[in-house]
N, C-alpha and C positions, 0 to 999 in steps of 0.2 A: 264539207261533204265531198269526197271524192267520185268523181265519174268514171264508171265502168262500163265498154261497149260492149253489148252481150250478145251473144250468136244464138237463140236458141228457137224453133217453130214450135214451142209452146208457152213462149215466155207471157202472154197475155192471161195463160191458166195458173202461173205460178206467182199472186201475188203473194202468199203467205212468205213465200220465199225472197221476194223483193223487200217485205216489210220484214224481217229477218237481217235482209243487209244493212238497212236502214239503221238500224239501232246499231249497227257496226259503224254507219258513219262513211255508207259506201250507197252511193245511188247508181242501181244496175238499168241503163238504158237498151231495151229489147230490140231487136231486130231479129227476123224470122229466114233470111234469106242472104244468102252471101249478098249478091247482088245491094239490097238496101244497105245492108252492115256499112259496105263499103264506101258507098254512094254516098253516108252520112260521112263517114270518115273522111273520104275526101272533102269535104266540105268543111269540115269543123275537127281536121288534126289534132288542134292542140287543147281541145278542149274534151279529152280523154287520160286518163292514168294506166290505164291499163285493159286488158282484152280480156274476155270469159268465152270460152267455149261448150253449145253442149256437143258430145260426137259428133250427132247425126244431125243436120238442119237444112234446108233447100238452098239449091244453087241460083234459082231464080225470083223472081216476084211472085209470079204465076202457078208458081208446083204444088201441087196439091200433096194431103196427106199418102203414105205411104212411096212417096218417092226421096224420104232422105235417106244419106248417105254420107259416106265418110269422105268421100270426094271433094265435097262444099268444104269442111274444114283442112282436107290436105290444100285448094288451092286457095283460100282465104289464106290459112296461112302465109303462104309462099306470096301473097299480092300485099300483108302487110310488112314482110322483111324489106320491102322496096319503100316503104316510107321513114323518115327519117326521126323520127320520135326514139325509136329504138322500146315498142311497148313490150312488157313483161307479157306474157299468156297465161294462160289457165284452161283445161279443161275437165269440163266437169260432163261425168258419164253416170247413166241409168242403167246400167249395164252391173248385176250382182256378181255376177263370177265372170269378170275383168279379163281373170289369167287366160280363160279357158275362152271365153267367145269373142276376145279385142284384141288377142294378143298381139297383131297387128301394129293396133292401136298402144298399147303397151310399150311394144320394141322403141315405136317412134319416140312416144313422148310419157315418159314412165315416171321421170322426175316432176312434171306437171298434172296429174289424173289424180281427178276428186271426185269420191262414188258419193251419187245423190241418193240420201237416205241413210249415208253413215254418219252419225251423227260424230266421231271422232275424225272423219276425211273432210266432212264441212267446216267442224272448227278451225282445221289446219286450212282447209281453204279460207278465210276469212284472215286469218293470221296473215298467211302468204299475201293474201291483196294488199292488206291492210299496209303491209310492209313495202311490197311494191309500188304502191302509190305516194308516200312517203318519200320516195327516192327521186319519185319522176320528177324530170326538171320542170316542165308545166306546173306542180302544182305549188313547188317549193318557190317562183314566182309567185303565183297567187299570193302563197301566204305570207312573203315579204315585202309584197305591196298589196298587200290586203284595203287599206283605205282606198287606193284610187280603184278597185276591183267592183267593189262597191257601190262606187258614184257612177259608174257608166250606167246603173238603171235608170240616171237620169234622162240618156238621151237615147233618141231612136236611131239615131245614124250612125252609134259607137258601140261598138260588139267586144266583147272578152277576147275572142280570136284575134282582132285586131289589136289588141292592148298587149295581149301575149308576145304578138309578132314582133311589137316596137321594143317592146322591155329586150326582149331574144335577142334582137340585133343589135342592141347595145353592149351587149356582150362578145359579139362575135368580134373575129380579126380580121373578115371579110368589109374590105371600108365599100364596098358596092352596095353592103347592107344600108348602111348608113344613109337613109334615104331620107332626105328633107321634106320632099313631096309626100311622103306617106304624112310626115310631122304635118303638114299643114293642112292635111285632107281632115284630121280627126279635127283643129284647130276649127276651118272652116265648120267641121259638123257640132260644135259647139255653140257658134255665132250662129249657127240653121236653127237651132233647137230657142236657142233666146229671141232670135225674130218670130220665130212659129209660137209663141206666146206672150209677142207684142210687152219685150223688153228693145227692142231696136225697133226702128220706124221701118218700115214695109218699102220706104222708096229708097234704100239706102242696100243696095246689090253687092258691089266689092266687100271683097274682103279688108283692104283698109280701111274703107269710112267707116265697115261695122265697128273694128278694133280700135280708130279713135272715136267712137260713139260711146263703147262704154266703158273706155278712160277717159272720157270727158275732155277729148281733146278736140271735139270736130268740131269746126266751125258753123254749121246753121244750126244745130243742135245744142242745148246745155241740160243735163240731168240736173231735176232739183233735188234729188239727196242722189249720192255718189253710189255706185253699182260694189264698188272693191275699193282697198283702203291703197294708198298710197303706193305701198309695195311692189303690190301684184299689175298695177297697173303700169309701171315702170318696166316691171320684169316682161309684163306683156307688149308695150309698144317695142321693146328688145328682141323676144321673138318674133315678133312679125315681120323685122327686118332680117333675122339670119333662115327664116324660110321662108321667104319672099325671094332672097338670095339664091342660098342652096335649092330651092325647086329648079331653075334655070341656070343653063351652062351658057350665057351669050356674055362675051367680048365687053359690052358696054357696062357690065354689071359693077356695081362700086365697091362693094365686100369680099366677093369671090370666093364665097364659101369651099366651093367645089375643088378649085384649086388648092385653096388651104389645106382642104381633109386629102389630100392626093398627097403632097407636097410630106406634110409631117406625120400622116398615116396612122394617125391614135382617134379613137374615137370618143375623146371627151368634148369637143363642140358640139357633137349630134348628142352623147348623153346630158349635159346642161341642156339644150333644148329640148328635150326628150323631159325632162323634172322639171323645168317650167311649165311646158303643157300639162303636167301632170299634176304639179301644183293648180295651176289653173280650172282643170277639170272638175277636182276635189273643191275649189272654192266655189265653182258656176255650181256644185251640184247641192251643197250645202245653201246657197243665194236662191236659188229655185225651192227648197224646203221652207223656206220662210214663209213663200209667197207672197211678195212684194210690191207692192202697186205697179201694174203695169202702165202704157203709155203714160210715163211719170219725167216727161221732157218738155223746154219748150222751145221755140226757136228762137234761137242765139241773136242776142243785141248786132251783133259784129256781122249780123245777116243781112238786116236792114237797116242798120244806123252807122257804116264805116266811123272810123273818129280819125278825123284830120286836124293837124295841127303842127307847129316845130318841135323841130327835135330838143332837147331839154338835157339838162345835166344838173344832176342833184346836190347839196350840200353832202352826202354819203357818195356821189359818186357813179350813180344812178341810173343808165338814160332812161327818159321817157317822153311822151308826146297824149298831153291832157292827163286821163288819168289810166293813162297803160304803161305799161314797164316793157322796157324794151331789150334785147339782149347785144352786147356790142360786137359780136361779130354780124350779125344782121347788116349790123350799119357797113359795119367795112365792110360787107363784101358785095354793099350795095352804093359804097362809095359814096357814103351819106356823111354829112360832116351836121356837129351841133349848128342849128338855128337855121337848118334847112325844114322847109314845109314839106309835110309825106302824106298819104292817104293811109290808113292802116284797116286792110281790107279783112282779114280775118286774124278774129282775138279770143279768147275762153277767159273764165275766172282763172284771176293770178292764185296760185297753191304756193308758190314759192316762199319758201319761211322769210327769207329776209326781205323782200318785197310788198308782200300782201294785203301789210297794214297800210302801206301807204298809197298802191297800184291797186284798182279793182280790178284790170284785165290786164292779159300776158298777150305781148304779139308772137303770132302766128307768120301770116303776111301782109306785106307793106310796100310801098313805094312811093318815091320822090315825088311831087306836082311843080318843085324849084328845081331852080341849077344852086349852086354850090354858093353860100354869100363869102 
C-alpha cells in the first residue's frame, strides 16, 4: 500500500474518495492545514511516496471555513522543495472551468491539475500516483526488504522511519552516515522488547549480559531450550562487538571501527552489521510469534559451584580441568602450564562439536590457586 500526504480541509467528508484510492492501493493520509501536513512530514519524511494537493486548504490549525486560499499551497509547496525526499506532487482541484477561474493556478502547475469530478482527470490521477510512488526510493526499499518491514510490528521502540534511515545510509557515500550508534540503539531496543516480556531476567541491565543471556553465553544464567540456533547466535556475539566498537571513538578501543571506516572509506562493515541486525530482528520477531515460555532460565552451575581442579591434557589433545574443556590460549595467556591447579569461575554448556561429548562445560573464566609445578 502506498502512502500519500494529502493537503485537503475537507478530506474527513471525502471518504468515498479515500476508499476509491484504496482499491488503487494508495492510502491517502489527510491533513487539513499547511501547518499540520507539514508538522507530520517533518516527523515521519520518509514514510510518504508522494504529496496530493487540494488548491485551496488552510494555512494554520485554527482557520476556520471560508478562509482557504491558494496561498497554503504556493508556500506548502516551496517548504517541501527544501526537504530532501525529492516528493512527486499532485494537485487536485474542485474548480469546473479551470482555464477561466485558476488560471493562476494553471500557469503554475498545468502539468500536475486533476479536476475532482472528472472522472477521465481522476483516473489519470491515480495512474500518475500510482506511478510516482513506484519510483520513490522509500518505497522501492520497503519492498526489497519487505521481510524485515514487517517484523518491526514486533517491537515498540522500532519504527519504519528508523529502519528506512538505516537501510538509506547504507547506500550513501557519505561514511559520517555510517553510524554504529544508530545500529545499536535499534539492537538495544530489541533486548528492551525481550526483557519487557520476561524473555531475559529483569536484573540483567547492559546491553552485554542481555546479549550473552540469550546466546547462552552468560555465566549466572543458562536457558533450558536455546532462544536462536547456533548461527545467529555467533553472528550476534560479532555484532555486539563491532557496535560496541563503532558507537565510541576513544583511544583504548581494541577493533577501532571508526578508524577503519575512515581509513578505507566503503561502507561494507556498517552494511554487514546493518543485515545481521536485520537478520536478527526478523529472527526475535518470528521467536516472539511462537510465544515461548517465558522466565525459561535457571541459574548457572558455574554461579554457585566454581569447579577447581588441574589442568589436564587429553588423549585427543584436549585441555581440561574436571569436566570442562578448556581453550589453549586461555592457558597461555594466563601462563598456565598442565598440572597446575586453577579455579574456574565462569562456564556455560560446551556446544562445541568436538568437545561436548566429552566436556559438559566450556570455560569462560579462570585462574591459577598454584604456581607453576
Amino acid at each position: 500500500m502506498y502512502r500519500v500526504l494529502w493537503f485537503d480541509d475537507q478530506h474527513q467528508d471525502l471518504n468515498k474518495f479515500k476508499l476509491e484510492a484504496k482499491t488503487r492501493g494508495i492510502e491517502l493520509i489527510g491533513f487539513k492545514s499547511k501547518e499540520s501536513g507539514l508538522d507530520e512530514l517533518s516527523k515521519n519524511p520518509i514514510n510518504y511516496s508522494a504529496i496530493l494537493f487540494d488548491a485551496r486548504f488552510f494555512l494554520c490549525k485554527e482557520d476556520q471555513p471560508g478562509s482557504e486560499s491558494l496561498t497554503a499551497l504556493k508556500e506548502t509547496r516551496n517548504e517541501i522543495n527544501k526537504f530532501h525526499n525529492n516528493y512527486k506532487s499532485f494537485i487536485l482541484t474542485g474548480q469546473k472551468d479551470i482555464n477561466a477561474k485558476e488560471s493562476q493556478l494553471r500557469e503554475m502547475f498545468d502539468d500536475e491539475l486533476y479536476v475532482k469530478g472528472d472522472p477521465e482527470s481522476i483516473e489519470k490521477l491515480w495512474i500518475d500516483l500510482t506511478h510516482a510512488c513506484e519510483n520513490n526510493e522509500n518505497f522501492q526499499i520497503r519492498i526489497e526488504h519487505q521481510q524485515l518491514f514487517e517484523s518491526i510490528d514486533s517491537f515498540d521502540s522500532i519504527s519504519e522511519t528508523q529502519i528506512l534511515e538505516l537501510l538509506k545510509n547504507a547506500y550513501s557515500k557519505d561514511n559520517t552516515k555510517w553510524d554504529f550508534g544508530k545500529l545499536r540503539l535499534r539492537l538495544e531496543a530489541v533486548t528492551k522488547t525481550l526483557k519487557s516480556v520476561n524473555y531475559i531476567p529483569q536484573d540483567l541491565n547492559s546491553l552485554n549480559d542481555q546479549v550473552r543471556f540469550i546466546t547462552g553465553r552468560h555465566n549466572r544464567y543458562t536457558l533450558n531450550s536455546s532462544y536462536f540456533d547456533p548461527t545467529l547466535c555467533y553472528s550476534l556475539n560479532y555484532l555486539l562487538q563491532i557496535l560496541q566498537d563503532g558507537s565510541h571513538d576513544k583511544e583504548e578501543l581494541n577493533l577501532k571501527v571508526n578508524e577503519h571506516i575512515k581509513k578505507f572509506d566503503n561502507p561494507y562493515l556498517y552494511t554487514s552489521a546493518l543485515f545481521i541486525l536485520s537478520d536478527y530482528i526478523i529472527c526475535t520477531a518470528e521467536f516472539l510469534s511462537t510465544k515461548p515460555t517465558s522466565n525459561n532460565w535457571r541459574v548457572s552451575d558455574s554461579y554457585n559451584n566454581p569447579i577447581e581442579g588441574e589442568v589436564k591434557k587429553d588423549e585427543e589433545g584436549f585441555f581440561y580441568c574436571e569436566n570442562c574443556s578448556i581453550l589453549p590460549d586461555k592457558l597461555i595467556n594466563l601462563e598456565i602450564s598442565i598440572g597446575q591447579s586453577i579455579i574456574i569461575t565462569e562456564y556455560v554448556d560446551n556446544t562445541k562439536g568436538r568437545t561436548k561429548h566429552k566436556y559438559q562445560y566450556f570455560a569462560i573464566k579462570l585462574k591459577p590457586t598454584s604456581k607453576q609445578k
